[in-house]
N, C-alpha and C positions, 0 to 999 in steps of 0.2 A: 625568118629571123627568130634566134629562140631570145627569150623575156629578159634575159639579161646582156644583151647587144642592144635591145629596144631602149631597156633603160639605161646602158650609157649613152647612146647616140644621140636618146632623146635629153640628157644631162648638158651633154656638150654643146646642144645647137643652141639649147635655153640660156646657157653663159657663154655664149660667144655673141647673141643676140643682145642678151642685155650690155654686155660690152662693148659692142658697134653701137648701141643706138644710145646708151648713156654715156659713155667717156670719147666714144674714138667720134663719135657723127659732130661731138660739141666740141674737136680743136679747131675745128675750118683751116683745115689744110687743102694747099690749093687745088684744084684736081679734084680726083674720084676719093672716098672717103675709106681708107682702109677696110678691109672685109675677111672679118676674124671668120665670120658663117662659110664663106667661101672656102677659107684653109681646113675647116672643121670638115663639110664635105670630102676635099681631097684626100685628108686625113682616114677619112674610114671607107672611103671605097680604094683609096689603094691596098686597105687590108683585107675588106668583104667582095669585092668584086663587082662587076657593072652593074647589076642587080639590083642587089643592096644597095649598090652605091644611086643607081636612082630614085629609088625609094627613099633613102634618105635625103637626097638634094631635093625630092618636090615636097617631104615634110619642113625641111627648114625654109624651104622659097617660099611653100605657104602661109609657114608661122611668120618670115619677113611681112610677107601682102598684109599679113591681118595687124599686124603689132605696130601701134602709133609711133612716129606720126606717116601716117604712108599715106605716101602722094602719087600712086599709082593704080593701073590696073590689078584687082586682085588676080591672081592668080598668072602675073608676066615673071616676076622673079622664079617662083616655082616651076615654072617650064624653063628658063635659063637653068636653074641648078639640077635638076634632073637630068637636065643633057649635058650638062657639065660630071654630074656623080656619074652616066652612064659613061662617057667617054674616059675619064680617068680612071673608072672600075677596069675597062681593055687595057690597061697600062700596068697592072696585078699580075707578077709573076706569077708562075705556076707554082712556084714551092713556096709564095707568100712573103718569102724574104727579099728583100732589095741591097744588091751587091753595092752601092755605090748613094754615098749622101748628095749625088748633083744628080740623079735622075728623078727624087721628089720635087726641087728646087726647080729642074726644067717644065715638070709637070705645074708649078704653082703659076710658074710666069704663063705658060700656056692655056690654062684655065682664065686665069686675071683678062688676058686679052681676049679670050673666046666668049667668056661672058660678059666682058663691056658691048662686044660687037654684039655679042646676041639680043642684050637688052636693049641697048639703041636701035638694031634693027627692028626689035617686037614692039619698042614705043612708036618707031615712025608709023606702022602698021594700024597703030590706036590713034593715033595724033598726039604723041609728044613727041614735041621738039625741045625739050631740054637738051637734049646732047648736042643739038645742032651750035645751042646758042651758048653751053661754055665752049664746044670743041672740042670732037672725037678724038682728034688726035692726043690731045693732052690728056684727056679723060684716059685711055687707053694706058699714055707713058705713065703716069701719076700712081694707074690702077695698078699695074706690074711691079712699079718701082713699092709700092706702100705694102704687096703683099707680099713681094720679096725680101723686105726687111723683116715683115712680120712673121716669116713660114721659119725659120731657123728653131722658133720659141714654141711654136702652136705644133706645126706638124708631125716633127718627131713626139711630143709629147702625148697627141691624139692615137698616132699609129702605135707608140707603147701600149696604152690602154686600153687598144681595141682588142691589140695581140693578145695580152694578156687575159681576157676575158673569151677569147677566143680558145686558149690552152687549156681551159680551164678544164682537170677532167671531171669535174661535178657540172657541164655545163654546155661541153661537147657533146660531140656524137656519142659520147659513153655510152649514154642507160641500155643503149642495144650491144655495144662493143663489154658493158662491165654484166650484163645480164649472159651474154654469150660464154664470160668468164665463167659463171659459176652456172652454167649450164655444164660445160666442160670438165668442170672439177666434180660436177656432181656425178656425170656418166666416168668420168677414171673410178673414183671410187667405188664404183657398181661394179666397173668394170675388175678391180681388185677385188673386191668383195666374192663375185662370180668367182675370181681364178682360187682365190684360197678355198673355197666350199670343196671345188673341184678336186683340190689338189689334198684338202683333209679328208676327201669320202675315198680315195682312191688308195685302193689296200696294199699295202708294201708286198715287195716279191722278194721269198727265200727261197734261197738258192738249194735244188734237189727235191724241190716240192712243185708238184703243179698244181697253178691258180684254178680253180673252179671256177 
């Protein structure tokens, strides 16, 4: 990932974090707690690809594990989001653009439930039984219903800005593709340069005279 993907990625998980954990974790809404981090992920790996995109899910999983008040294992959310940035990263068209506003919206509900289950399954593994005791099921509905209101606002807004930092040609693959430019412009010119020398040294033919 070149340094200015980093530093948006790393922009958007820092204010989608402090938004989950200062505004949205303090409505005590019933159910699972809205997860702006979660849409943030989906957001740039349906632009960067599986790759990136689990790279980015295990840095904000583990900036979640580290950042107060966490009441869990370090490092379970960041194995949830990672496999969640990698699986939605497979869901990245090949020309990057997405035909259709309901195929990110399928992708958010699918994530929301993939990582409720994942995380209830990696706590029963450690010994938490939170999920058992509000109820996975509700956990689950709550979790899809709270990120599919919220994806309309975060997602397209995310996947604009990753594109566009992505087009970037000061930012891109340029420096090899804009270096390869004036590689080329520099050998035409030699190559012009060549043809007129050739064509100044080369001595007119009159006609009834033979050239020596």
């Amino acid at each position: 990932m070149r340094l200015n993907r980093i530093l948006l990625s790393t922009a958007l998980v820092v204010v989608a974090l402090v938004v989950q954990v200062t505004v949205l974790a303090r409505l005590h809404l019933p159910g699972a707690v809205p997860d702006p981090l979660l849409l943030v992920v989906v957001g740039l790996a349906l632009v960067h690809g599986h790759t990136n995109g689990a790279v980015i899910g295990f840095a904000a999983g583990l900036l979640a594990d580290l950042a107060p008040p966490a009441d869990h294992a370090t490092g379970r959310y960041a194995l949830v989001l990672s496999v969640i940035g990698y699986l939605v990263g497979l869901a990245r068209p090949e020309t990057g653009k997405l035909r259709s506003a309901t195929v990110p919206m399928l992708v958010v509900v699918a994530a929301a439930v993939a990582s409720t289950l994942l995380y209830a399954g990696v706590g029963s593994l450690v010994g938490d039984t939170a999920a058992r005791n509000v109820g996975l099921t509700s956990l689950v509905f709550t979790a899809a219903l709270y990120d599919l209101l919220l994806a309309p606002f975060v997602v397209p807004l995310v996947m604009a800005m990753a594109r566009r930092v992505q087009n970037d040609p000061l930012t891109a693959d340029g420096p090899s593709t804009m270096g390869g430019g004036r590689t080329s412009r520099v050998s035409s010119q030699r190559t012009g340069m060549r043809t007129g020398m050739r064509t100044g040294l080369r001595r007119p033919r009159v006609k009834g005279v033979k050239r020596l």
